[in-house]
N, CA, C and O atoms as a MOPAC input file, in Angstrom:
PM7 MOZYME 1SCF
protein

 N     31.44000 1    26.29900 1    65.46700 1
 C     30.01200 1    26.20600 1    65.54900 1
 C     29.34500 1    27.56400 1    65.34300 1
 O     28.31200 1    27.57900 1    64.67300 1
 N     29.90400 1    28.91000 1    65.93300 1
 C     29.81100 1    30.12000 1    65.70900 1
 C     29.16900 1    30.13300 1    64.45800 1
 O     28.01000 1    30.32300 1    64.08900 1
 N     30.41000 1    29.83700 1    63.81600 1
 C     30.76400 1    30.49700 1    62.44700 1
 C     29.49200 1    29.63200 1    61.18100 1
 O     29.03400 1    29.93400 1    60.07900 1
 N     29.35700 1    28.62600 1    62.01400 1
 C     27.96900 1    27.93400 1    60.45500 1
 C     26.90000 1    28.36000 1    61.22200 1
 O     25.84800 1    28.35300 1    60.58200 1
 N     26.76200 1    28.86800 1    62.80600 1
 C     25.67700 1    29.37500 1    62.68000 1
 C     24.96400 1    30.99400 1    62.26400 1
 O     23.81700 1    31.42000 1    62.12700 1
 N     26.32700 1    31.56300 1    62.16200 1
 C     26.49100 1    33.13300 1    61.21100 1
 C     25.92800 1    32.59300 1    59.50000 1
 O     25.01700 1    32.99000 1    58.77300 1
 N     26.53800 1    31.97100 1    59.41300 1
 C     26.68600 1    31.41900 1    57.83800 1
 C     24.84100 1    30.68800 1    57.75800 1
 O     24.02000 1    31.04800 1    56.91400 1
 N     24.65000 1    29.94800 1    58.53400 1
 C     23.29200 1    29.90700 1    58.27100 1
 C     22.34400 1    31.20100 1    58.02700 1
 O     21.92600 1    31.48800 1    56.90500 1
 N     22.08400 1    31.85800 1    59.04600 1
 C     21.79000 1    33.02300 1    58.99800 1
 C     21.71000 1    33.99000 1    58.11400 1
 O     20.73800 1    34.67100 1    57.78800 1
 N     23.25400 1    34.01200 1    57.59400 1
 C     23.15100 1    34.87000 1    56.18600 1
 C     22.66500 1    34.40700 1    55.59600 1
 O     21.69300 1    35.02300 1    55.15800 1
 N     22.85900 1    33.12300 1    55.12600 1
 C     22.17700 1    32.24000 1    54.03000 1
 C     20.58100 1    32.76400 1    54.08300 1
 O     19.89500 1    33.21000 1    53.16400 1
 N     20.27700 1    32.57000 1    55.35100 1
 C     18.46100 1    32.79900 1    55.40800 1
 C     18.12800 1    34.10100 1    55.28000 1
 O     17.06000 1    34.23100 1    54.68300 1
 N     18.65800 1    35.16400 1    55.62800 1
 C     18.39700 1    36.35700 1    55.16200 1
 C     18.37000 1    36.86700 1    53.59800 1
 O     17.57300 1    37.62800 1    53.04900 1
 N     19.42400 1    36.23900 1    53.11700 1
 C     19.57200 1    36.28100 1    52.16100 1
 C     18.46600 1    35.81000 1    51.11500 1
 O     18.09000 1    36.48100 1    50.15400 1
 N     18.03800 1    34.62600 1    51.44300 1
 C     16.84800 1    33.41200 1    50.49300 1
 C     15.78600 1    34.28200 1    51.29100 1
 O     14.84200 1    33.91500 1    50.59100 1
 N     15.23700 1    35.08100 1    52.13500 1
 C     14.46900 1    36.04100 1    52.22600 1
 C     14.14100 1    36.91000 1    51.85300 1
 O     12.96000 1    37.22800 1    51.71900 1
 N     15.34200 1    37.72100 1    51.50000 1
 C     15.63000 1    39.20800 1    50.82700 1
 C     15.24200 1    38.96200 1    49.19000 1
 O     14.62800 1    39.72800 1    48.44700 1
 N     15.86900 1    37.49900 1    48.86000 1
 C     15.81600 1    37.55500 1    47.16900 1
 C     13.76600 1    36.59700 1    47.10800 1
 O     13.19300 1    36.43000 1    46.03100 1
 N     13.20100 1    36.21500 1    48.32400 1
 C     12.17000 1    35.91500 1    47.68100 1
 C     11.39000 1    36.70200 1    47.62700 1
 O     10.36800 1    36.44500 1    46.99200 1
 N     11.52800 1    37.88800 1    48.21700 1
 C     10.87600 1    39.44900 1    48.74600 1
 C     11.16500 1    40.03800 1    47.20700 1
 O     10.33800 1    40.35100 1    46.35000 1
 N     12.02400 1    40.06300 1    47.17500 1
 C     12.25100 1    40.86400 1    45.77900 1
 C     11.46700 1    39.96600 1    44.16900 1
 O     11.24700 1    40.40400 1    43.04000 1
 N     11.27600 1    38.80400 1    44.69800 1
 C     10.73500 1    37.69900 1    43.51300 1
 C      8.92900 1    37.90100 1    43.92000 1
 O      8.07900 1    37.75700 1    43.04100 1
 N      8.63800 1    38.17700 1    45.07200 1
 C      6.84000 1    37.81800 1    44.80800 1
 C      6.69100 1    39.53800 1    44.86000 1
 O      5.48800 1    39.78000 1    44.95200 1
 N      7.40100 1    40.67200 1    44.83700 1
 C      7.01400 1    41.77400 1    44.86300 1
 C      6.64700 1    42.36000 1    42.74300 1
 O      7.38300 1    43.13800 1    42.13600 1
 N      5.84200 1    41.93000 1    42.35700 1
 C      5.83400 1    42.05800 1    40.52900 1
 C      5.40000 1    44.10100 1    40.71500 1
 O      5.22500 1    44.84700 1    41.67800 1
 N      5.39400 1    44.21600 1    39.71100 1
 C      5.25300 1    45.47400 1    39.39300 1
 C      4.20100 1    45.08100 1    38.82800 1
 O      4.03300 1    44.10600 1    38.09600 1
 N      2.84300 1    46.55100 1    39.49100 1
 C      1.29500 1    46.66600 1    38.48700 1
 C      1.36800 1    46.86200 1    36.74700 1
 O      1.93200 1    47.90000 1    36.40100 1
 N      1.02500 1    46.26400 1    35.99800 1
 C      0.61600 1    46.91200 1    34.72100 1
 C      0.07700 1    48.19100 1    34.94300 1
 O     -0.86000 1    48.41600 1    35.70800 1
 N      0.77000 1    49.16400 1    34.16100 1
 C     -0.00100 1    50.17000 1    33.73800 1
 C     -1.02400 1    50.49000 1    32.86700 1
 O     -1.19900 1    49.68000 1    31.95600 1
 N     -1.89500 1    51.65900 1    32.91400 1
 C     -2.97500 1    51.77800 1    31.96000 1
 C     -2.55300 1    51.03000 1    30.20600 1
 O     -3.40400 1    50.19400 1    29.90600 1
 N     -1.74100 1    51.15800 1    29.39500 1
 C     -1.38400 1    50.84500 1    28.56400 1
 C     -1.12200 1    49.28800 1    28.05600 1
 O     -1.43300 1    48.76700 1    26.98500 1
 N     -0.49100 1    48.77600 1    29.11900 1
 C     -0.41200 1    47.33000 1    29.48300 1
 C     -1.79700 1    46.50300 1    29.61400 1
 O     -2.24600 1    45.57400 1    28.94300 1
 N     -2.31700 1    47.22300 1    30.77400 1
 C     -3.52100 1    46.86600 1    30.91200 1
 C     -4.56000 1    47.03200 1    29.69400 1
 O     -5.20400 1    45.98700 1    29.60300 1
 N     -4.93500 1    47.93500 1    28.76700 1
 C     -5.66300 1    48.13100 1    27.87300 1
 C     -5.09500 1    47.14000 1    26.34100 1
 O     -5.83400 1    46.65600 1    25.48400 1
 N     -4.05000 1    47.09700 1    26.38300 1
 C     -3.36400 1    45.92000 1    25.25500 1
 C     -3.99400 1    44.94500 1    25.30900 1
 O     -4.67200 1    44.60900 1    24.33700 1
 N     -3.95400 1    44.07700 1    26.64800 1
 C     -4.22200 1    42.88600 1    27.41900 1
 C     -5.94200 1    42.79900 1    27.15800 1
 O     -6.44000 1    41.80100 1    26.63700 1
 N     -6.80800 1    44.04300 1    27.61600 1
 C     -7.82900 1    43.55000 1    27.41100 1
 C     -8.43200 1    44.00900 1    25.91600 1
 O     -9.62500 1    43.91000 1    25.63000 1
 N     -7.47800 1    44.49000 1    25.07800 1
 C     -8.18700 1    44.61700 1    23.43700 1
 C     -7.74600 1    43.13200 1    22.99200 1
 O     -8.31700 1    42.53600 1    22.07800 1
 N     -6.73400 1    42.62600 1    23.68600 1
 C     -6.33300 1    40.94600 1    22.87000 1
 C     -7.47800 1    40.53000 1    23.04300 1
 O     -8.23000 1    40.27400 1    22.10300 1
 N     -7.74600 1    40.41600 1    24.09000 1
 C     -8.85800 1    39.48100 1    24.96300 1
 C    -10.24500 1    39.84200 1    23.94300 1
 O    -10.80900 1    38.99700 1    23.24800 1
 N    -10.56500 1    41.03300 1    24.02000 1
 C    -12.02100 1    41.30200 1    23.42000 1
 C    -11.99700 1    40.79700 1    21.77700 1
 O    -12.89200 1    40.19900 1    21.18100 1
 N    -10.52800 1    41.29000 1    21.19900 1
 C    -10.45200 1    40.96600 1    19.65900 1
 C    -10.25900 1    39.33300 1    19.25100 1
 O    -10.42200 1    38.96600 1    18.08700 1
 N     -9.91800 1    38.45200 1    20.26600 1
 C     -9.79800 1    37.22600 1    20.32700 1
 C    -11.00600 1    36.31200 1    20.56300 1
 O    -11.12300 1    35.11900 1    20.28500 1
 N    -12.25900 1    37.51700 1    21.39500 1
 C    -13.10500 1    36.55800 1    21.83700 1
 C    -14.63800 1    36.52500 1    20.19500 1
 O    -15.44100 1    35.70400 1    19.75200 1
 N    -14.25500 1    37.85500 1    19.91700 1
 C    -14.78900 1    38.38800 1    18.51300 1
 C    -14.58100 1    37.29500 1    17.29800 1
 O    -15.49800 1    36.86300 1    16.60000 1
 N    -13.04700 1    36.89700 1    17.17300 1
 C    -12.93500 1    36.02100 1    16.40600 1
 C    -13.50100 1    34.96900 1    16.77900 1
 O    -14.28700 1    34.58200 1    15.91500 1
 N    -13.45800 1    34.14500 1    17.91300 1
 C    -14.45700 1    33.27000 1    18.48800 1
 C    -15.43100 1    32.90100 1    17.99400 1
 O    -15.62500 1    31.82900 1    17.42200 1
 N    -16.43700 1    34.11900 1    18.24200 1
 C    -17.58500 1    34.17700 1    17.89700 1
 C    -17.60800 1    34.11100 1    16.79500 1
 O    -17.91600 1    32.95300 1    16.51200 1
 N    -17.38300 1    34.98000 1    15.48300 1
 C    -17.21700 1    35.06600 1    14.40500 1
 C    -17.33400 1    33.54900 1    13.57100 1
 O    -18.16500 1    33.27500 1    12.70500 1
 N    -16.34400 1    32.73600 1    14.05700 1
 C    -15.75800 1    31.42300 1    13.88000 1
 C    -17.14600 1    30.57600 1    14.22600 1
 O    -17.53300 1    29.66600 1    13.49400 1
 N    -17.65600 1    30.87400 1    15.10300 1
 C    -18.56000 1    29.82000 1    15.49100 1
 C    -19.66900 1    30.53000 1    14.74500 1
 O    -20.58900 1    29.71800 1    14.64300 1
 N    -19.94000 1    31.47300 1    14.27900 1
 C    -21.59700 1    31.84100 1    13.94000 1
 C    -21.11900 1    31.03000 1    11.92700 1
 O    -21.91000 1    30.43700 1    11.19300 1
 N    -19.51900 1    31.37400 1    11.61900 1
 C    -19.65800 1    30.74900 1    10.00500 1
 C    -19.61400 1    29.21300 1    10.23500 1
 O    -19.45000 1    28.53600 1     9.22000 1
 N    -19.70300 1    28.74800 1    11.09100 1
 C    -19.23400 1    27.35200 1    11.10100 1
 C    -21.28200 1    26.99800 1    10.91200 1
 O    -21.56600 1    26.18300 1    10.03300 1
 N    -22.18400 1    27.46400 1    11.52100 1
 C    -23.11000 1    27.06000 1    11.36100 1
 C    -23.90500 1    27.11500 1     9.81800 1
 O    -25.06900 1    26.71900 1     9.76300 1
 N    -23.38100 1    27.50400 1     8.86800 1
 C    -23.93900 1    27.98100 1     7.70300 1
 C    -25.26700 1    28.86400 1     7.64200 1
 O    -26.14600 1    28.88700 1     6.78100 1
 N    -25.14100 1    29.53900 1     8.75400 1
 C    -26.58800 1    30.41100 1     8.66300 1
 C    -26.19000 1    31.60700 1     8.19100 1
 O    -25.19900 1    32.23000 1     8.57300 1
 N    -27.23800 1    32.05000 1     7.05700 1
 C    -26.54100 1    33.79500 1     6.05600 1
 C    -26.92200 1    34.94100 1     7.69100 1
 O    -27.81800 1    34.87900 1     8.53400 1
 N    -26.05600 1    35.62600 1     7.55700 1
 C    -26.35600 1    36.81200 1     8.50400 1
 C    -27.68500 1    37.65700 1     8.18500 1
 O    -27.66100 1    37.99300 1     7.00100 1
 N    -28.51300 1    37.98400 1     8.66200 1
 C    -29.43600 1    38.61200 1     8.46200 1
 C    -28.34100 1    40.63800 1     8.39500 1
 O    -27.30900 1    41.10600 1     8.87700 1
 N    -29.39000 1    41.07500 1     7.56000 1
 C    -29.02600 1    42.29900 1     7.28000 1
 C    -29.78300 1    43.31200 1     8.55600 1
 O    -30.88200 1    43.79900 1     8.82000 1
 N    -28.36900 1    43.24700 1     9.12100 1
 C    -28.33500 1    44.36200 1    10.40900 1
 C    -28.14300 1    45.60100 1    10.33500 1
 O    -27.12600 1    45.94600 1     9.73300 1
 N    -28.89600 1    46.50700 1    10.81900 1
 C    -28.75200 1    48.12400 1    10.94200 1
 C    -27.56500 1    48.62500 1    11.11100 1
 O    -26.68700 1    47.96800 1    11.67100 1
 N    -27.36200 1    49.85100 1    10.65700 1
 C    -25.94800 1    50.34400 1    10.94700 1
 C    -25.34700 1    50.50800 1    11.62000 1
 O    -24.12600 1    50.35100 1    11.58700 1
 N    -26.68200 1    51.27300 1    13.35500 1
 C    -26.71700 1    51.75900 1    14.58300 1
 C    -27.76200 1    51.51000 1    14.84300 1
 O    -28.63000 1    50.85700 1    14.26300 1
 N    -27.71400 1    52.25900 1    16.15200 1
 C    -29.31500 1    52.38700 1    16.68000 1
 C    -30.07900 1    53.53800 1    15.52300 1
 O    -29.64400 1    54.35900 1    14.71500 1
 N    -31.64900 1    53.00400 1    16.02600 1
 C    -32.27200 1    53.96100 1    15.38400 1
 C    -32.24300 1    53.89000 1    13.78600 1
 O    -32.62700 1    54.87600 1    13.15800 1
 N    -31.81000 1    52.78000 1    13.13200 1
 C    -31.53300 1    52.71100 1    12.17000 1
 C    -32.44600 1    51.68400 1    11.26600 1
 O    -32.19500 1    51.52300 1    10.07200 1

């Protein structure tokens, strides 16, 4: 009886230790992070893009910059 209740034990330490090590993720770094949000911005661009030719309206002729 000892002995499965050692053996339980390990068992549970164990399925502890490895879920500790499973919800602990590592932060993205600056680089990671900046990839992630140029997908995002260059994806949402096409989006848009997509939806302004789908309406058949000609683009009006926009300035270069400000002040322009």
């Amino acid at each position: 009886m000892r002995r499965l209740a050692y053996r339980a034990r390990a068992t549970l330490a164990a399925l502890t230790f490895a879920l500790t090590l499973a919800a602990c993720k590592r932060e993205p770094d600056f680089n990671e992070r900046y990839e992630a949000a140029s997908a995002k911005v260059t994806q949402t661009a096409r989006e848009i893009d997509d939806r302004i030719a789908a309406t058949g309206v000609p683009e009006p002729d926009a300035p270069d910059g400000p002040g322009e």
